[in-house]
C-alpha positions as CSV (number, residue, x, y, z in Angstrom):
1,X,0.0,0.0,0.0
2,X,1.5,3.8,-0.8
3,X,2.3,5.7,1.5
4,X,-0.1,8.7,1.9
5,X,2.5,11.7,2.5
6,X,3.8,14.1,0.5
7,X,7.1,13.4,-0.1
8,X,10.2,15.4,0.5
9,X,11.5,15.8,-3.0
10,X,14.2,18.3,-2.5
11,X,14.5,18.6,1.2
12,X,13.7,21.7,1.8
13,X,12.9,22.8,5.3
14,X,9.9,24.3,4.5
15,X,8.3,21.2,3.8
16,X,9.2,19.8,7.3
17,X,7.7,23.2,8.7
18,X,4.5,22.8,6.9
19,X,4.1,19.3,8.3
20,X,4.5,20.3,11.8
21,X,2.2,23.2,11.6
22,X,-0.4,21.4,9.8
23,X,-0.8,18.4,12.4
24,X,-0.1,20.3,15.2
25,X,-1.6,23.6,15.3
26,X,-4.0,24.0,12.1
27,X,-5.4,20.7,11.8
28,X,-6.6,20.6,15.5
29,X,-8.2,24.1,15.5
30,X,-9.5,23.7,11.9
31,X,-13.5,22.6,13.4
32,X,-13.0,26.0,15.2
33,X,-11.7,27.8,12.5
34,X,-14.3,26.5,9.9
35,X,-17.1,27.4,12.8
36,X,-15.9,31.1,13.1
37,X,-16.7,34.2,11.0
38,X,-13.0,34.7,9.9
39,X,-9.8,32.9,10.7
40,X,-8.3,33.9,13.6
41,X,-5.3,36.5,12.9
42,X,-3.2,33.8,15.3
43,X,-3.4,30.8,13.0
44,X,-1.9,33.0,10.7
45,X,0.4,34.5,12.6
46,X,2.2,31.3,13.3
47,X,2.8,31.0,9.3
48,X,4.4,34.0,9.6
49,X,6.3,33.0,11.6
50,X,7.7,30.3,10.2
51,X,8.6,32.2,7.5
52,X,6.2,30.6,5.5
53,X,4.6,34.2,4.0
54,X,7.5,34.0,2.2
55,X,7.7,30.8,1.4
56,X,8.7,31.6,-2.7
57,X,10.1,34.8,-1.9
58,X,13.8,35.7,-3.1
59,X,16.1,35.0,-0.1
60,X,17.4,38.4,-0.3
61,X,14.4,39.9,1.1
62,X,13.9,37.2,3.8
63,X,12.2,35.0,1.9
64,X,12.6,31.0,1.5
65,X,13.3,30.9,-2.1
66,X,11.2,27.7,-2.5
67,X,10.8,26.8,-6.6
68,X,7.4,25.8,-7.5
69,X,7.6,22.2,-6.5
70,X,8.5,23.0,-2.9
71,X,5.6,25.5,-2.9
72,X,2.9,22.8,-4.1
73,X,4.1,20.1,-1.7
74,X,3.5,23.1,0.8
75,X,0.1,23.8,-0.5
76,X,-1.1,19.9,-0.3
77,X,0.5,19.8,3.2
78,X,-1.2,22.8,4.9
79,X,-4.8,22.2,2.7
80,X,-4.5,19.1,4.4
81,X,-4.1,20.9,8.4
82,X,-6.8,23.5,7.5
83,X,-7.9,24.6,4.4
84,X,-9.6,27.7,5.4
85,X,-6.6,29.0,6.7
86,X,-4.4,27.8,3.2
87,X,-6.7,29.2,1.3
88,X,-6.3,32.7,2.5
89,X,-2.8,32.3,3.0
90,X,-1.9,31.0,-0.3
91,X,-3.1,34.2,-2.4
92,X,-0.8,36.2,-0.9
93,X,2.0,34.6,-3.0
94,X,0.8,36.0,-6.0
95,X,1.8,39.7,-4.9
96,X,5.4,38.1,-3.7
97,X,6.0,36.3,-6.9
98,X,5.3,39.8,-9.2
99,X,7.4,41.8,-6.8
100,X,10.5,38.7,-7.3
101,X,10.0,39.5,-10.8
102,X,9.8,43.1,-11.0
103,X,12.5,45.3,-11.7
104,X,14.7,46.1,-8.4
105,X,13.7,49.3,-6.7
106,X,13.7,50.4,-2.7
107,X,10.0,50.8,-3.4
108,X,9.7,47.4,-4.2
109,X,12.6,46.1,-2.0
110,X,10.2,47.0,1.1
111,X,7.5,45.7,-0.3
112,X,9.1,42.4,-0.3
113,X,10.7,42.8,2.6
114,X,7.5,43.4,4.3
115,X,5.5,40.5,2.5
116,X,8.0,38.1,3.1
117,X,8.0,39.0,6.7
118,X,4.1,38.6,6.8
119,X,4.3,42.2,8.3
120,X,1.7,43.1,5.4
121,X,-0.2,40.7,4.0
122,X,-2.0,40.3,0.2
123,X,-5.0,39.2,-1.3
124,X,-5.9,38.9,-4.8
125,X,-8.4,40.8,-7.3
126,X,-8.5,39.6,-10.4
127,X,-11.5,41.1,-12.1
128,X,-9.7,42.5,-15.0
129,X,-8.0,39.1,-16.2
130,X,-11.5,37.5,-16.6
131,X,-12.4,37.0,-20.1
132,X,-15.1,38.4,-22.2
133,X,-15.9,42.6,-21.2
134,X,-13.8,44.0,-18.2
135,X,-15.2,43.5,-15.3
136,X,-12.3,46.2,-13.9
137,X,-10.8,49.2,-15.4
138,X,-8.2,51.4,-14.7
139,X,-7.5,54.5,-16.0
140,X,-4.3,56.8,-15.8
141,X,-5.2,60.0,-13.7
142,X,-2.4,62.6,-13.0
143,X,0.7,60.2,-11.6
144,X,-1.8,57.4,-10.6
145,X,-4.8,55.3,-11.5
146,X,-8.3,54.9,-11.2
147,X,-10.2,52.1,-11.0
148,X,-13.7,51.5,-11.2
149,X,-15.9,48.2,-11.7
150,X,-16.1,45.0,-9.7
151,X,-13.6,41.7,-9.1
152,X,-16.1,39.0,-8.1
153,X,-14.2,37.4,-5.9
154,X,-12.0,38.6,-3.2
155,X,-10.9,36.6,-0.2
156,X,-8.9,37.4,3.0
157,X,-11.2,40.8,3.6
158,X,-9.9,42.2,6.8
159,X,-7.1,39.8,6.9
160,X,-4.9,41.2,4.1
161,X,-3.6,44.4,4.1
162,X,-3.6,45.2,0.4
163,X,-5.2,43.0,-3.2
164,X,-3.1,42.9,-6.0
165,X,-5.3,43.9,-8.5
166,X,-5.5,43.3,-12.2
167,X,-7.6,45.7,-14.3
168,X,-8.0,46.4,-17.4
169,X,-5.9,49.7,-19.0
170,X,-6.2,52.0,-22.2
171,X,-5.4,50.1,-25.3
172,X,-6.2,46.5,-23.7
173,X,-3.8,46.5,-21.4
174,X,-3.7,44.9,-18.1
175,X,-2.7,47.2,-15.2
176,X,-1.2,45.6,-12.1
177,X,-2.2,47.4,-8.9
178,X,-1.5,47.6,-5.6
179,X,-4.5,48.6,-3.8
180,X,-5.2,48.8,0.5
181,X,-8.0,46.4,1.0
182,X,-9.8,49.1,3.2
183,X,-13.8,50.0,2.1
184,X,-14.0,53.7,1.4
185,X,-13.1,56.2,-1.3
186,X,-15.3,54.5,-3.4
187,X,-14.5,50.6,-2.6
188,X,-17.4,48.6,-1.1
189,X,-18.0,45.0,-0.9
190,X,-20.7,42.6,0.4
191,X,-19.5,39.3,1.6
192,X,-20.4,35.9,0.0
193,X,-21.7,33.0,2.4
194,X,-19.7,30.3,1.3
195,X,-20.5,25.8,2.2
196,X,-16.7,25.8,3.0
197,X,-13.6,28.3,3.7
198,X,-16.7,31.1,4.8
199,X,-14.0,31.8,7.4
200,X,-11.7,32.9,4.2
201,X,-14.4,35.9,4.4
202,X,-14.8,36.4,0.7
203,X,-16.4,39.1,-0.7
204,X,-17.7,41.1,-4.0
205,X,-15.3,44.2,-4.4
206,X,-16.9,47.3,-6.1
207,X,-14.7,50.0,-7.1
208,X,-16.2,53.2,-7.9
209,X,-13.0,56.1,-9.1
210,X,-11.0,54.6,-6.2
211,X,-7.5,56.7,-6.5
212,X,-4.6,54.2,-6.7
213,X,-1.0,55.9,-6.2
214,X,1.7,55.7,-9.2
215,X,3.9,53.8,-6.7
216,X,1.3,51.2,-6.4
217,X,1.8,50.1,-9.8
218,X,3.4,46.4,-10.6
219,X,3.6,46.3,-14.2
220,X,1.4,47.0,-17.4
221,X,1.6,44.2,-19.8
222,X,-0.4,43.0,-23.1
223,X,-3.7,41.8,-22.6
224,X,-4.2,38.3,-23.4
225,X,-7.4,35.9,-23.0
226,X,-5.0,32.7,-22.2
227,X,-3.7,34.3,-19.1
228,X,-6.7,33.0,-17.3
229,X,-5.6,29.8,-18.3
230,X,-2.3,29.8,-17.1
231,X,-0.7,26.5,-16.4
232,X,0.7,27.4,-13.4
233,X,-2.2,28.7,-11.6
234,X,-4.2,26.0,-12.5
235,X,-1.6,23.1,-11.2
236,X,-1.5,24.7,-7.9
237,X,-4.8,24.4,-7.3
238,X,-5.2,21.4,-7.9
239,X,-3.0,20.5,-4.6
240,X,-5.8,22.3,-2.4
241,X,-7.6,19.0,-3.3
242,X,-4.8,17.0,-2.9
243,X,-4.5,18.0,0.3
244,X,-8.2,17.5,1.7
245,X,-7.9,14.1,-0.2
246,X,-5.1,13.0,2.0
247,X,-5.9,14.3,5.3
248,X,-9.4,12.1,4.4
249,X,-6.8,9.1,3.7
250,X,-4.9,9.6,6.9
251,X,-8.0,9.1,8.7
252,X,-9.3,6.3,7.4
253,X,-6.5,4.5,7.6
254,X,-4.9,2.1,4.8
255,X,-7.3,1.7,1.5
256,X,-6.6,1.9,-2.5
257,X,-7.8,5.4,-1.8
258,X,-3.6,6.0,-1.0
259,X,-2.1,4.8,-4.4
260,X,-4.6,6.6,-6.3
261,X,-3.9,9.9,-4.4
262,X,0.1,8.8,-5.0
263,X,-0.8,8.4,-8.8
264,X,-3.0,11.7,-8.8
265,X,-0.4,13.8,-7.4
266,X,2.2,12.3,-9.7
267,X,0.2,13.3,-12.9
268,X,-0.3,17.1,-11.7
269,X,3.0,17.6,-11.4
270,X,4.3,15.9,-14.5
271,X,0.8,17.3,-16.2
272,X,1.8,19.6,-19.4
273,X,-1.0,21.6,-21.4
274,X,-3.9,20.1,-22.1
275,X,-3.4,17.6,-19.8
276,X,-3.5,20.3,-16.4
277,X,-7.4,20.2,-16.6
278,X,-7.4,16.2,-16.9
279,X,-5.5,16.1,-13.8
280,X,-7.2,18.9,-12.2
281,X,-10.3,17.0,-12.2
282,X,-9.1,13.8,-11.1
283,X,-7.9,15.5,-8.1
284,X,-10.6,17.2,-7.3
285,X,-12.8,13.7,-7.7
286,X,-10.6,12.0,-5.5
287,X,-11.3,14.3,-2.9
288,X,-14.6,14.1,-3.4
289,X,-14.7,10.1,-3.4
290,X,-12.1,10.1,-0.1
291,X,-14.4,12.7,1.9
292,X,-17.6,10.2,0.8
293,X,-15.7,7.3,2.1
294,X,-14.9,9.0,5.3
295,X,-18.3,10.3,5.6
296,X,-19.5,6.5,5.6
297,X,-16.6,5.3,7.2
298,X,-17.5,6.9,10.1
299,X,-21.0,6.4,10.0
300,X,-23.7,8.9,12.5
301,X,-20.8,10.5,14.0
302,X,-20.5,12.3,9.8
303,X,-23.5,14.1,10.1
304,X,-22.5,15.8,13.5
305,X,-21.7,19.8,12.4
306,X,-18.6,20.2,13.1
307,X,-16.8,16.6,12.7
308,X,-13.7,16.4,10.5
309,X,-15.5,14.2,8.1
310,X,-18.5,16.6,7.5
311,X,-15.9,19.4,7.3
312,X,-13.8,17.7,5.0
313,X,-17.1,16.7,2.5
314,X,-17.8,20.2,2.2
315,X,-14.5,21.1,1.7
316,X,-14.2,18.7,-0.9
317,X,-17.3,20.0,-2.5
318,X,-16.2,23.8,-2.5
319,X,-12.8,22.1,-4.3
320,X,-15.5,20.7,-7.4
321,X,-15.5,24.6,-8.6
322,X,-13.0,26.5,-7.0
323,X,-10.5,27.5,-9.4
324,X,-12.2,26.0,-12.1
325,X,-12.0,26.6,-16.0
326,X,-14.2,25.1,-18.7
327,X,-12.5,22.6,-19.6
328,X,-11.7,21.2,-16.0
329,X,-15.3,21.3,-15.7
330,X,-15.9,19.2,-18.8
331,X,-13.4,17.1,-17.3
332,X,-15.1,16.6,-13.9
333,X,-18.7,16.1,-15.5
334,X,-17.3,13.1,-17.6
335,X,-15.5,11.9,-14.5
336,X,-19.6,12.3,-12.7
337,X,-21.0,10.4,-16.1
338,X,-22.8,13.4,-17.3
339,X,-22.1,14.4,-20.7
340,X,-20.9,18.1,-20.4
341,X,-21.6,19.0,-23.9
């Protein structure tokens, strides 16, 4: 039988981290955490310290400098302590990884410095990169910017400091803002109720001529519709499900269910193309399958509010369409035996 746990490909110290804090602090507080109306500061905090905030983040600045496999194996491990908790926590990266890659400056040296520190910490706001009309503009006005329309989804509201915005810019460009995630001056949002991660406090952002500062801008690059797509992105989040899968498998104890997770987290790492959203689904199912046979597993006790296995089969659920594209969806509806056509 395979052996459940993520495995320690390159040895980084991180990974070790990760496991500790997953089993010992998030995993036992994650009913509580899933029970309350946001994640409590202190569970992340404790990321913090560990350094983890800057997990991918250029050594330089005091970050970890974890390549992308290290990160996922991170990802899978703390999903599987809490994934409330990893699912705020992991957006922030996407602020630190633009930064790594923007041209130096002490502007953007503190920023890093700061975010690798989890002295300030980032959400995301995407709005612009969706496809079809923007759903979020920016326009240059004086030195600065001004944005105006909505990003559907934002999460970490009231625990991030700041979103790092994309909008869409004169000419099709995509504008990449920093913007304080602080209601006023024309920002509003109204909260979604979500069946899992509600903790993650996610919520509608509406931007009405809200002033951004020329220093708060990342980079302006070409607009283009396969962005959404990115590989990258999508592989990632794919190990959210990995994680709730094997957190299910360590509780059930020995079954198949540990070689297929094994094999499913083999094929989204070595996934290329069109075969991301293939594997993408497959992960997510197996979540979805694991938190079923848990569910049963531990019969009456499941239905409790509040047991791991209920948690976990909501979590699990969430997982089916978090993050999704369409043909992950397709993917997941053939897996399901309905045609998706």
């Amino acid at each position: 039988m395979a052996d459940a746990t993520v495995p320690d490909d390159d040895g980084h110290a991180a990974l070790g981290t990760a496991r500790r804090l997953a089993d010992d602090v998030l995993f036992p507080a994650a009913a509580r955490t899933d029970a309350a109306d946001a994640v409590p500061r202190a569970q992340l905090d404790r990321l913090a310290d560990a350094g983890l905030y800057g997990l991918a983040g250029p050594a330089e600045h005091g970050g970890l400098g974890a390549g992308p496999a290290t990160v996922r194996s991170v990802v899978e491990v703390l999903a599987g302590g809490c994934l409330t908790t990893t699912f705020v926590w992991a957006q922030h990266h996407g602020l630190v990884r633009a930064l790594a890659a923007a041209p130096p400056s002490p502007e953007r040296d503190r920023w890093l410095r700061d975010l690798c520190a989890g002295r300030r910490r980032a959400g995301l706001a995407l709005g612009g990169l969706l496809p079809g009309e923007p759903r979020l503009r920016a326009e240059p006005a004086g030195d600065g910017w001004l944005v105006d329309g909505t990003s559907p989804w934002v999460s970490g509201w009231g625990l991030v400091d700041v979103v790092y915005l994309a909008a869409r810019g004169p000419g099709d460009r995509l504008v990449w803002l920093i913007v304080d995630a602080v209601e006023g001056g024309g920002l509003t949002v109204h909260r979604h109720r979500l069946v899992a991660v509600d903790a993650s406090v996610t919520v509608t952002a509406d931007f009405a001529g809200v002033a951004v500062p020329g220093n708060r801008l990342v980079a302006v690059e070409a607009y283009r519709p396969d962005r959404y797509h990115a590989p990258d992105v999508l592989r990632q989040n794919g190990f959210l499900a990995l994680g709730v899968a094997g957190r299910c498998c360590r509780l059930l104890g020995p079954t198949p269910f540990d070689a297929e997770l094994t094999a499913c987290r083999d094929r989204l790492r070595s996934a290329a193309g069109p075969g991301i959203p293939a594997a993408r689904a497959a992960a997510s199912d197996l979540a979805l399958r694991a938190a079923a046979a848990l569910v049963v597993d531990r019969g009456s006790r499941a239905a409790v509010r509040g047991a791991d296995p209920e948690r976990l089969a909501r979590e699990a659920l969430f997982l089916l369409v978090f993050g999704t594209r369409p043909a992950i969806r397709a993917a997941l509806l053939t897996r399901l035996g309905v045609p998706s056509g």
